[in-house]
Legacy VTK file of the C-alpha trace (Angstrom):
# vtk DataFile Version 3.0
C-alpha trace
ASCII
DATASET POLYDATA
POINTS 215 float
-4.306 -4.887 -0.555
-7.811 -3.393 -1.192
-9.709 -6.320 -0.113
-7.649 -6.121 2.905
-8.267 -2.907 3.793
-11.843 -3.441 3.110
-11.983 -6.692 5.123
-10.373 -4.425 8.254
-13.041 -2.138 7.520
-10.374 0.810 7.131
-12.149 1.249 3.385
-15.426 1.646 3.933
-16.842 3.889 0.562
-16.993 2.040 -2.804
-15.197 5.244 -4.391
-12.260 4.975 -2.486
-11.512 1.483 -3.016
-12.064 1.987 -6.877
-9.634 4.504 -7.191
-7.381 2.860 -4.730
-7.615 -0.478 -7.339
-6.678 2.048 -10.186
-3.776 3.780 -8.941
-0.908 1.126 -8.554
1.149 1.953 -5.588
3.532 -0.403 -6.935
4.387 2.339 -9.515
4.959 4.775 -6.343
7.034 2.419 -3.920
11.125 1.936 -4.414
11.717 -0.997 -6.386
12.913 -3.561 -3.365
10.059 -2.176 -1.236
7.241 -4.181 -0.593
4.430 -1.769 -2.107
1.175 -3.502 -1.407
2.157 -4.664 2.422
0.082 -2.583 5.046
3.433 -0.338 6.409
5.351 3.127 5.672
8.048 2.512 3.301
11.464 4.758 2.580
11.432 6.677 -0.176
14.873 8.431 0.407
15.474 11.720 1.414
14.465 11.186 4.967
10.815 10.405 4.140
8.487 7.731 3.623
5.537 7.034 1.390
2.891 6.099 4.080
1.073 2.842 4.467
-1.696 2.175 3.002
-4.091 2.338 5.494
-2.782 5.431 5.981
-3.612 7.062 2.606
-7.305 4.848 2.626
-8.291 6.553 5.733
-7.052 10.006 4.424
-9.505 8.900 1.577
-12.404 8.422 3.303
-12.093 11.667 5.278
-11.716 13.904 2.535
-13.977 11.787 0.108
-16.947 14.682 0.129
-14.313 17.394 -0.604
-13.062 15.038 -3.647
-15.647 15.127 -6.106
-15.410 15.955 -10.027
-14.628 19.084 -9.849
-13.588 20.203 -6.620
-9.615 21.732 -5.826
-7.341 19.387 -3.428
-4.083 20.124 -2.490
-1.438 16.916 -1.120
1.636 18.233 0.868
4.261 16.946 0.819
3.415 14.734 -2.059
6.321 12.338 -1.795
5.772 10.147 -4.359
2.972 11.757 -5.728
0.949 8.396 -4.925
-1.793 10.277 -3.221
-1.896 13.367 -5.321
-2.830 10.712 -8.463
-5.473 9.442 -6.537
-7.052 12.752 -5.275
-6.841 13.917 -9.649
-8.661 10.840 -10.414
-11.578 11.666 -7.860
-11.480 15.303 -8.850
-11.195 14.395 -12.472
-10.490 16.878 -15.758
-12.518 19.519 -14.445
-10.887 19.859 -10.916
-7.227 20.327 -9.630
-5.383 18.173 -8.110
-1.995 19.771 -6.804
1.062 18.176 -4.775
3.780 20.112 -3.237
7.013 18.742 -2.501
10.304 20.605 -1.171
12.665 17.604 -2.944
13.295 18.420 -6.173
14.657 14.897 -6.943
10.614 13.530 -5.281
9.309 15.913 -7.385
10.970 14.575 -10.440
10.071 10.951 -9.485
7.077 11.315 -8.696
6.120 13.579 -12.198
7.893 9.850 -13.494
5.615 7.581 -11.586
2.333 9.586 -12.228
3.250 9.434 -16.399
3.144 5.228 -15.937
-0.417 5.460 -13.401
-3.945 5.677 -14.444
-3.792 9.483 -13.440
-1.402 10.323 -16.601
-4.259 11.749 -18.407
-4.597 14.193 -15.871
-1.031 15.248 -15.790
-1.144 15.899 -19.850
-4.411 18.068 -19.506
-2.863 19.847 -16.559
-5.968 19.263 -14.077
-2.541 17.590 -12.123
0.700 19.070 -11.095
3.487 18.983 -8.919
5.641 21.823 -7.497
8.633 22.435 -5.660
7.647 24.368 -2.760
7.596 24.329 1.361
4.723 22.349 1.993
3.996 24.803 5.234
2.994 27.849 2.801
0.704 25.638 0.603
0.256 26.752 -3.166
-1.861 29.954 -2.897
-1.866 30.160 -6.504
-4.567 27.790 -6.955
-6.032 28.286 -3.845
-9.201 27.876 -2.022
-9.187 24.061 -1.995
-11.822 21.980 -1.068
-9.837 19.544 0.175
-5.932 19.597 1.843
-3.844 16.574 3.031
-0.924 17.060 4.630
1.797 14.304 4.881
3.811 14.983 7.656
3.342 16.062 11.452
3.424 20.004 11.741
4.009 21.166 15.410
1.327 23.363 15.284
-1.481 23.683 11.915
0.341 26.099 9.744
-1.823 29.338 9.186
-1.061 29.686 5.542
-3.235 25.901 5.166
-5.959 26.865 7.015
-6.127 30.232 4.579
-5.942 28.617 1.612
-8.738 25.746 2.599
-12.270 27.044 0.973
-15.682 27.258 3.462
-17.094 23.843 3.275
-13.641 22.594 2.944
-11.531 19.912 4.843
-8.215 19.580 6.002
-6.500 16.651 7.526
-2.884 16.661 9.100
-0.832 15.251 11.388
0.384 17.579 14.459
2.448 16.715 17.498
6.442 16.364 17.640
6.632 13.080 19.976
2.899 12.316 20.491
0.935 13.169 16.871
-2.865 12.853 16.538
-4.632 13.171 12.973
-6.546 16.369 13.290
-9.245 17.211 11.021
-10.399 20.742 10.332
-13.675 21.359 8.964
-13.829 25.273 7.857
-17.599 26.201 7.991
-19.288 28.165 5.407
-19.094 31.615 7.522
-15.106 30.808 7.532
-15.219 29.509 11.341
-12.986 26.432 12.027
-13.483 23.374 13.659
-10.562 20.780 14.721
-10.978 17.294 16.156
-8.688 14.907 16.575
-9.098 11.552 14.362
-6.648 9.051 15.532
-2.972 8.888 17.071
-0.250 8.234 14.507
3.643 8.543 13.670
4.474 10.848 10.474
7.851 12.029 9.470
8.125 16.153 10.631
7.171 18.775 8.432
10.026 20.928 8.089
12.474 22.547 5.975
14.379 20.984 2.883
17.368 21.512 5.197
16.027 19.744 8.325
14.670 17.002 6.756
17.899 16.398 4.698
20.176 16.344 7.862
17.570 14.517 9.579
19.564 11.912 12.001
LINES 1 216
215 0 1 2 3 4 5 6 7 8 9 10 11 12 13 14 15 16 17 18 19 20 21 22 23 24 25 26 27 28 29 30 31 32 33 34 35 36 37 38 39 40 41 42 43 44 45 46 47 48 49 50 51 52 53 54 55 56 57 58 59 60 61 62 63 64 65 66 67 68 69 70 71 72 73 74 75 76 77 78 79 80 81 82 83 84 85 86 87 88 89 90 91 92 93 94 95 96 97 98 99 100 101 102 103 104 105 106 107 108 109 110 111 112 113 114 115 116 117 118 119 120 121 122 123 124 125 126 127 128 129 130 131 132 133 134 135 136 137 138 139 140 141 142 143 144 145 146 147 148 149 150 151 152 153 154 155 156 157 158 159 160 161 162 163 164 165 166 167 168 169 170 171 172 173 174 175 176 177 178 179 180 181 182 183 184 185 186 187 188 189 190 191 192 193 194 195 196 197 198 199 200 201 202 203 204 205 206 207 208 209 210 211 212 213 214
Protein backbone atom coordinates (compact mmCIF):
# COMPACT_ATOMS: atom_id res chain seq x y z
CA UNK A 1 0.00 0.00 0.00
CA UNK A 2 2.99 2.30 0.85
CA UNK A 3 4.94 1.56 -2.15
CA UNK A 4 1.85 2.39 -3.94
CA UNK A 5 1.26 5.47 -2.65
CA UNK A 6 4.82 6.29 -3.08
CA UNK A 7 4.92 5.04 -6.70
CA UNK A 8 1.69 7.63 -7.32
CA UNK A 9 3.78 10.08 -5.75
CA UNK A 10 0.87 10.85 -3.13
CA UNK A 11 3.85 9.99 -0.34
CA UNK A 12 6.42 12.01 -1.04
CA UNK A 13 8.49 12.50 2.69
CA UNK A 14 10.43 9.45 4.00
CA UNK A 15 8.71 10.16 7.54
CA UNK A 16 5.41 9.67 6.43
CA UNK A 17 5.81 6.52 4.72
CA UNK A 18 7.73 5.11 7.84
CA UNK A 19 5.11 5.71 10.10
CA UNK A 20 2.52 4.81 7.58
CA UNK A 21 4.59 1.11 7.35
CA UNK A 22 4.30 1.05 11.26
CA UNK A 23 0.82 1.69 11.93
CA UNK A 24 -1.22 -1.31 10.42
CA UNK A 25 -4.44 -0.05 9.07
CA UNK A 26 -5.43 -3.53 8.96
CA UNK A 27 -5.80 -3.26 12.80
CA UNK A 28 -8.18 -0.07 12.08
CA UNK A 29 -10.42 -1.43 9.10
CA UNK A 30 -13.71 -3.84 9.84
CA UNK A 31 -12.73 -7.27 9.54
CA UNK A 32 -14.38 -8.08 5.84
CA UNK A 33 -13.06 -4.70 4.65
CA UNK A 34 -10.34 -4.58 2.41
CA UNK A 35 -7.84 -2.38 4.62
CA UNK A 36 -4.83 -1.85 2.44
CA UNK A 37 -6.96 -1.12 -1.01
CA UNK A 38 -6.69 2.69 -1.99
CA UNK A 39 -10.74 3.57 -1.01
CA UNK A 40 -12.97 4.86 2.08
CA UNK A 41 -14.25 1.98 3.91
CA UNK A 42 -17.51 1.74 6.46
CA UNK A 43 -16.84 1.71 9.75
CA UNK A 44 -20.53 1.78 11.02
CA UNK A 45 -22.27 4.44 12.47
CA UNK A 46 -22.68 6.36 9.29
CA UNK A 47 -18.94 6.96 8.80
CA UNK A 48 -16.03 5.76 7.09
CA UNK A 49 -12.35 5.38 7.82
CA UNK A 50 -10.88 7.27 4.76
CA UNK A 51 -8.64 5.90 2.08
CA UNK A 52 -5.45 5.87 2.29
CA UNK A 53 -4.38 8.34 0.13
CA UNK A 54 -6.48 10.28 1.96
CA UNK A 55 -4.78 10.06 5.40
CA UNK A 56 -0.99 10.08 3.35
CA UNK A 57 -1.79 13.39 1.95
CA UNK A 58 -3.19 14.68 5.35
CA UNK A 59 0.39 13.46 6.36
CA UNK A 60 2.37 15.29 4.28
CA UNK A 61 0.51 18.55 4.93
CA UNK A 62 0.75 18.58 8.48
CA UNK A 63 4.23 16.76 8.56
CA UNK A 64 6.14 20.18 9.90
CA UNK A 65 3.46 20.62 12.63
CA UNK A 66 4.15 16.75 13.61
CA UNK A 67 7.41 16.67 15.08
CA UNK A 68 8.58 15.11 18.59
CA UNK A 69 7.06 17.14 20.59
CA UNK A 70 4.57 19.19 19.06
CA UNK A 71 0.37 18.97 20.11
CA UNK A 72 -2.03 17.52 17.19
CA UNK A 73 -5.47 17.12 17.50
CA UNK A 74 -7.58 14.34 14.87
CA UNK A 75 -11.41 14.99 14.73
CA UNK A 76 -13.40 12.87 14.38
CA UNK A 77 -10.95 10.12 14.98
CA UNK A 78 -13.04 7.23 13.74
CA UNK A 79 -10.99 4.53 14.16
CA UNK A 80 -8.36 6.22 15.75
CA UNK A 81 -6.09 5.08 12.66
CA UNK A 82 -4.81 8.55 12.13
CA UNK A 83 -4.62 9.75 15.67
CA UNK A 84 -1.88 6.57 16.16
CA UNK A 85 -0.02 7.82 13.46
CA UNK A 86 0.06 11.59 14.37
CA UNK A 87 1.36 10.05 18.43
CA UNK A 88 4.02 8.21 16.73
CA UNK A 89 5.36 11.43 14.86
CA UNK A 90 4.79 13.52 17.95
CA UNK A 91 6.22 10.83 20.13
CA UNK A 92 6.33 10.61 24.30
CA UNK A 93 6.95 14.12 24.67
CA UNK A 94 4.00 15.50 22.51
CA UNK A 95 0.14 14.90 22.46
CA UNK A 96 -1.58 13.32 20.25
CA UNK A 97 -5.48 13.68 20.86
CA UNK A 98 -8.61 12.24 18.83
CA UNK A 99 -12.10 13.26 19.37
CA UNK A 100 -14.92 11.23 18.48
CA UNK A 101 -18.81 11.83 19.23
CA UNK A 102 -19.45 7.68 19.03
CA UNK A 103 -18.90 6.30 22.08
CA UNK A 104 -18.94 2.73 20.63
CA UNK A 105 -15.71 4.38 17.83
CA UNK A 106 -14.29 5.59 20.72
CA UNK A 107 -14.20 2.28 22.43
CA UNK A 108 -12.91 0.54 19.24
CA UNK A 109 -10.68 2.53 18.38
CA UNK A 110 -8.97 2.77 22.30
CA UNK A 111 -9.11 -1.41 21.18
CA UNK A 112 -7.32 -1.06 17.91
CA UNK A 113 -4.65 1.51 19.13
CA UNK A 114 -3.74 -1.20 22.31
CA UNK A 115 -2.81 -3.97 19.25
CA UNK A 116 -0.75 -0.91 16.91
CA UNK A 117 2.73 0.26 17.24
CA UNK A 118 1.27 3.49 18.95
CA UNK A 119 0.23 1.39 22.25
CA UNK A 120 3.14 2.74 24.04
CA UNK A 121 1.82 6.00 23.65
CA UNK A 122 -1.61 5.25 24.86
CA UNK A 123 -0.03 3.64 28.30
CA UNK A 124 2.19 6.84 28.89
CA UNK A 125 -0.80 9.00 28.08
CA UNK A 126 1.08 11.24 25.32
CA UNK A 127 -2.33 9.54 23.36
CA UNK A 128 -5.96 9.73 24.08
CA UNK A 129 -9.28 9.58 22.86
CA UNK A 130 -12.44 11.45 23.97
CA UNK A 131 -15.97 11.55 23.49
CA UNK A 132 -16.73 14.91 22.39
CA UNK A 133 -18.34 17.07 19.26
CA UNK A 134 -15.58 17.22 17.04
CA UNK A 135 -16.84 21.03 16.06
CA UNK A 136 -15.72 22.41 19.67
CA UNK A 137 -12.27 20.66 19.52
CA UNK A 138 -10.63 19.69 22.98
CA UNK A 139 -9.64 23.09 24.48
CA UNK A 140 -8.23 21.35 27.31
CA UNK A 141 -5.09 20.58 25.68
CA UNK A 142 -5.17 23.21 23.42
CA UNK A 143 -3.01 25.27 21.26
CA UNK A 144 -2.12 22.49 18.80
CA UNK A 145 0.34 22.62 16.33
CA UNK A 146 -1.32 20.63 14.17
CA UNK A 147 -5.46 19.82 13.61
CA UNK A 148 -7.05 17.32 11.13
CA UNK A 149 -10.39 17.23 10.73
CA UNK A 150 -12.22 14.16 9.24
CA UNK A 151 -15.28 15.22 7.93
CA UNK A 152 -16.66 18.21 5.69
CA UNK A 153 -17.80 21.20 8.02
CA UNK A 154 -20.08 23.71 6.11
CA UNK A 155 -18.20 26.43 7.16
CA UNK A 156 -14.44 26.13 9.42
CA UNK A 157 -15.75 25.95 12.90
CA UNK A 158 -14.40 28.97 15.03
CA UNK A 159 -13.69 26.97 18.11
CA UNK A 160 -10.70 24.97 15.61
CA UNK A 161 -9.28 27.84 14.38
CA UNK A 162 -8.96 29.09 18.34
CA UNK A 163 -7.54 26.28 19.56
CA UNK A 164 -4.77 25.93 16.51
CA UNK A 165 -1.31 27.58 17.97
CA UNK A 166 0.64 30.54 15.67
CA UNK A 167 2.79 28.58 13.39
CA UNK A 168 0.18 25.97 13.41
CA UNK A 169 -1.80 24.09 10.63
CA UNK A 170 -5.12 22.99 10.10
CA UNK A 171 -6.54 20.90 7.37
CA UNK A 172 -10.36 20.15 6.80
CA UNK A 173 -12.76 19.42 4.52
CA UNK A 174 -15.63 22.19 3.92
CA UNK A 175 -18.47 22.25 1.43
CA UNK A 176 -21.97 20.31 1.77
CA UNK A 177 -22.28 19.06 -2.05
CA UNK A 178 -19.01 20.41 -3.55
CA UNK A 179 -16.03 20.00 -0.62
CA UNK A 180 -12.46 21.26 -1.21
CA UNK A 181 -9.54 20.40 1.37
CA UNK A 182 -8.75 23.74 2.86
CA UNK A 183 -5.66 24.35 4.65
CA UNK A 184 -5.22 27.07 7.23
CA UNK A 185 -1.92 28.25 8.10
CA UNK A 186 -2.29 30.59 11.42
CA UNK A 187 0.76 32.99 11.28
CA UNK A 188 2.82 33.81 14.19
CA UNK A 189 0.96 37.35 14.85
CA UNK A 190 -2.37 35.01 14.99
CA UNK A 191 -3.49 36.11 11.28
CA UNK A 192 -5.00 33.25 9.17
CA UNK A 193 -4.48 32.09 5.91
CA UNK A 194 -6.85 29.47 3.94
CA UNK A 195 -6.22 27.87 0.56
CA UNK A 196 -7.84 25.34 -0.90
CA UNK A 197 -5.77 21.92 -1.46
CA UNK A 198 -7.80 19.63 -3.53
CA UNK A 199 -11.62 18.70 -4.17
CA UNK A 200 -12.83 15.68 -2.21
CA UNK A 201 -16.00 13.76 -0.73
CA UNK A 202 -16.01 13.39 3.28
CA UNK A 203 -18.87 12.24 5.35
CA UNK A 204 -20.57 15.74 7.17
CA UNK A 205 -19.48 16.92 10.34
CA UNK A 206 -22.38 17.05 12.45
CA UNK A 207 -24.08 16.04 15.48
CA UNK A 208 -24.13 12.45 17.12
CA UNK A 209 -27.83 12.73 16.22
CA UNK A 210 -27.48 13.67 12.52
CA UNK A 211 -24.99 11.45 11.71
CA UNK A 212 -26.86 8.51 13.41
CA UNK A 213 -30.14 9.13 11.38
CA UNK A 214 -28.09 9.84 8.49
CA UNK A 215 -30.19 8.33 5.34
Amino acid sequence: MVEQLQRYGVIRSGRVAEVMEAIDRGLFVPSGGSPYFDSPMPIGYNATISAPHMHAACLELLEKNLQPGMRALDVGSGTGYLTACFALMVGSEGRAVGVEHIPELVATSIENIKKSAAAPMLNDGSLSIHIADGREGWPELAPYDAIHVGAAAPQIPEALIEQLKPGGRMVIPVGTVFQELKVVDKKLDGTVSIRDETSVRYVPLTSKESQLHAN
